[in-house]
N, CA and C atoms as an extended XYZ file, in Angstrom:
174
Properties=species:S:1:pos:R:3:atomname:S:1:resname:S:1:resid:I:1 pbc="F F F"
N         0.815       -1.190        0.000 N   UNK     1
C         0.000        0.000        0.000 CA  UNK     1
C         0.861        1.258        0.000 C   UNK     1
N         2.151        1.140        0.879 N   UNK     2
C         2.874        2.437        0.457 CA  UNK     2
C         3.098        3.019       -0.551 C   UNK     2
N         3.488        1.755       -1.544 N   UNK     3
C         4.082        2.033       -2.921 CA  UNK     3
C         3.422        3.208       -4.051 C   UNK     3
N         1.816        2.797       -3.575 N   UNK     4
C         0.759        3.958       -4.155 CA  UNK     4
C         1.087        5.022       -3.523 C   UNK     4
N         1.578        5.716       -2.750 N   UNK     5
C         2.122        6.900       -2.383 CA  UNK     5
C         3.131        7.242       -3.376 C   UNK     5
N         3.959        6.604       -4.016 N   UNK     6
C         4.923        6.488       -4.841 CA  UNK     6
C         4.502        6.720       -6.171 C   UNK     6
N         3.784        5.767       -6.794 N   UNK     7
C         2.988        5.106       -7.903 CA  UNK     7
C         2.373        6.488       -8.481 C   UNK     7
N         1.340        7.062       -7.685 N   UNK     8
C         0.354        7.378       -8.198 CA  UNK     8
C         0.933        8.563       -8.654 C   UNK     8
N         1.951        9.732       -7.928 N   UNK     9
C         2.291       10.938       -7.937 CA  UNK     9
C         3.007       10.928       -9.395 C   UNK     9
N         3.908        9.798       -9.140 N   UNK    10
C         4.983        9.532      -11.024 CA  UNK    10
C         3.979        9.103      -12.446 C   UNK    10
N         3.331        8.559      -11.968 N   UNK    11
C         2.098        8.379      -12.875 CA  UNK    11
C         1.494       10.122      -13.225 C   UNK    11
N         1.187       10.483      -12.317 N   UNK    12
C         0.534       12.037      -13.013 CA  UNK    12
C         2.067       12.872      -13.543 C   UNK    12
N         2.963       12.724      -12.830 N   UNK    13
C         3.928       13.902      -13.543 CA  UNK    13
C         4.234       12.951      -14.992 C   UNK    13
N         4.281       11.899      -15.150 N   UNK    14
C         4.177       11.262      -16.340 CA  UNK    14
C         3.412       11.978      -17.515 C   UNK    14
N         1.748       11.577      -16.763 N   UNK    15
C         1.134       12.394      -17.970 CA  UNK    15
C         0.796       13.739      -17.787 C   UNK    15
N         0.914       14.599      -17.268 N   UNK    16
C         1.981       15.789      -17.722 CA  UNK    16
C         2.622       16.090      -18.231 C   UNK    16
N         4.180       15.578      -18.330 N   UNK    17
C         5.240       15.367      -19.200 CA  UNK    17
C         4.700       15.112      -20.756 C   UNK    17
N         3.777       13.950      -20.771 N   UNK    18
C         3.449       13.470      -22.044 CA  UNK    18
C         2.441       14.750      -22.664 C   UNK    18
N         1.475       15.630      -22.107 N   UNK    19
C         0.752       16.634      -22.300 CA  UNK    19
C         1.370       17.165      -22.573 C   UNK    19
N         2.590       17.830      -22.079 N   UNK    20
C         3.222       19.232      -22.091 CA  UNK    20
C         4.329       18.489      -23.761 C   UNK    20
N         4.547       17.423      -23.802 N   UNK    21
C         5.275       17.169      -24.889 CA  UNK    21
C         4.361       17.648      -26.001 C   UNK    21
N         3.356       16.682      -26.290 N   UNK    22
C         2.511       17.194      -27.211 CA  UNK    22
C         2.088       18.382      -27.446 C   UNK    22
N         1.731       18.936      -26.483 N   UNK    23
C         1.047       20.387      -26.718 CA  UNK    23
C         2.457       20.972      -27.105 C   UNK    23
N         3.523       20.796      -27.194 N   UNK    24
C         4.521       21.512      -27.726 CA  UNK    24
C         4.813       21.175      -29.056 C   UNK    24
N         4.705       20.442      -29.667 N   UNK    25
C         4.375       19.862      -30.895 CA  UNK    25
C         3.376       20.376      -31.678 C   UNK    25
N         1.978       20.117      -30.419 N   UNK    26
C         1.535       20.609      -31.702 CA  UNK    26
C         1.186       22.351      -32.166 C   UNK    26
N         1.276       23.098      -30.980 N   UNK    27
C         1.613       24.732      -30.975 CA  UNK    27
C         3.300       24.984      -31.642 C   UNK    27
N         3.848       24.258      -31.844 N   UNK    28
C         5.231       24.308      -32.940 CA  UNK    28
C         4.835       23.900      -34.180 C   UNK    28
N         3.992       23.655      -34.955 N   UNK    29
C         3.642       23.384      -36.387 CA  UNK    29
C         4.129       21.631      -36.671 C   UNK    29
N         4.262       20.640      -35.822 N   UNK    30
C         4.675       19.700      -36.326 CA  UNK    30
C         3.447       19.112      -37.024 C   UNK    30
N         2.100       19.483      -36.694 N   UNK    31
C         0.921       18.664      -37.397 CA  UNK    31
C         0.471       19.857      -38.548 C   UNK    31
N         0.994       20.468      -39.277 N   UNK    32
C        -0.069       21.770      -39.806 CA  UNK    32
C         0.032       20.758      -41.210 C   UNK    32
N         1.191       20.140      -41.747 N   UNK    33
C         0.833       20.141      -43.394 CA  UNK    33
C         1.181       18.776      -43.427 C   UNK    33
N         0.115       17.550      -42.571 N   UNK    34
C         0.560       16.408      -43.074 CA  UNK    34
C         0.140       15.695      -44.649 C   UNK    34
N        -0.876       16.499      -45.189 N   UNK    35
C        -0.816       15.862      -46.579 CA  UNK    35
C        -0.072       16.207      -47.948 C   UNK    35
N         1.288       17.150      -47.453 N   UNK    36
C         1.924       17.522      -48.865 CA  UNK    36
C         2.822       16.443      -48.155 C   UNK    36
N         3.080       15.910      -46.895 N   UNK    37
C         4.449       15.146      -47.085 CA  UNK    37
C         4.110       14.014      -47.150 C   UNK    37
N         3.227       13.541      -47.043 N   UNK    38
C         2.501       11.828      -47.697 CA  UNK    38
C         2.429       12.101      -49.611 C   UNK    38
N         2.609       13.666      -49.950 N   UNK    39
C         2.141       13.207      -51.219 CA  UNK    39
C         3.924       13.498      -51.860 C   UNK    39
N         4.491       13.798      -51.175 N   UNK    40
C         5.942       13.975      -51.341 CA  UNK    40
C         6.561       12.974      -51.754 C   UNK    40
N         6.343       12.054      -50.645 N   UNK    41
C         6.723       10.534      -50.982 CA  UNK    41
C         6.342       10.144      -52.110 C   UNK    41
N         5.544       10.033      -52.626 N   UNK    42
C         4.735        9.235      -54.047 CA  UNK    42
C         5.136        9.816      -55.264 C   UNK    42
N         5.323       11.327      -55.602 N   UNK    43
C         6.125       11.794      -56.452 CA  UNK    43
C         7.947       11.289      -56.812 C   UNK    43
N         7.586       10.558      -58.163 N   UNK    44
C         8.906       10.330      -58.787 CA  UNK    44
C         9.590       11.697      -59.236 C   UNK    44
N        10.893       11.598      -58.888 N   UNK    45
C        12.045       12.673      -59.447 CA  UNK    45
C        11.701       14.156      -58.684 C   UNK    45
N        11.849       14.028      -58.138 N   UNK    46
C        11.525       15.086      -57.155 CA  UNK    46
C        12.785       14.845      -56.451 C   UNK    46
N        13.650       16.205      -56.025 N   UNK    47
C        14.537       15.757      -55.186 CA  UNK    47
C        13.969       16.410      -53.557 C   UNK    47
N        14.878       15.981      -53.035 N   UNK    48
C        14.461       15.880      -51.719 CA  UNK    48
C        15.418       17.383      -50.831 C   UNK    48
N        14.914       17.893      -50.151 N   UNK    49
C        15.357       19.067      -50.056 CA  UNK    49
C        16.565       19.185      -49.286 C   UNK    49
N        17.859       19.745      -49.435 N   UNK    50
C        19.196       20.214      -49.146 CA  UNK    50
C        18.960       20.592      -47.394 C   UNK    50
N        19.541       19.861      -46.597 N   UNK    51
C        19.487       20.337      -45.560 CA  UNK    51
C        20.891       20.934      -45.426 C   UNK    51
N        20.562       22.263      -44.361 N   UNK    52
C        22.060       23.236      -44.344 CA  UNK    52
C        22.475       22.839      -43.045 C   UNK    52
N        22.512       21.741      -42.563 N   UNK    53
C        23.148       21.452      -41.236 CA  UNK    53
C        24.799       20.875      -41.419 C   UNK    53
N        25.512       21.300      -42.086 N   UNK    54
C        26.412       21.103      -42.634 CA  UNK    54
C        26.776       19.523      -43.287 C   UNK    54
N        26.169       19.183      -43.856 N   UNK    55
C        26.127       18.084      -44.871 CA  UNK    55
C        26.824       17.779      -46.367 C   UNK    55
N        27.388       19.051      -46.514 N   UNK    56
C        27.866       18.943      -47.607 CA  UNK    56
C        28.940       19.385      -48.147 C   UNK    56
N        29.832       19.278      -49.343 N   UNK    57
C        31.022       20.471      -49.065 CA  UNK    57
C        31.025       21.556      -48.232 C   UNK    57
N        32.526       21.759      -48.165 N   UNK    58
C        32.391       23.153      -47.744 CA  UNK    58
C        33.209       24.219      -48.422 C   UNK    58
């Protein structure tokens, strides 16, 4: 029975954590344009866009 003293408190900061993840996600734009990048995929010859995280010559 102690352990629920334990249990229950990590359980809510849990889902908290998991709330506060999402809601940061999705108030950051990660959900705004999921159907151009499903249709991204399916397009032949299309290149795929240059990321500038230093990937490439220099």
């Amino acid at each position: 029975m102690d352990i629920l003293y334990l249990l229950i408190p990590l359980s809510a900061l849990l889902v908290l954590g998991i709330m506060g993840a999402f809601a940061w996600a999705l108030f950051g734009g990660q959900f705004d344009d999921l159907q151009r990048a499903g249709e991204d995929i399916l397009q032949e010859g299309v290149e795929a866009p240059v990321s500038s995280h230093g990937a490439g010559p220099a």
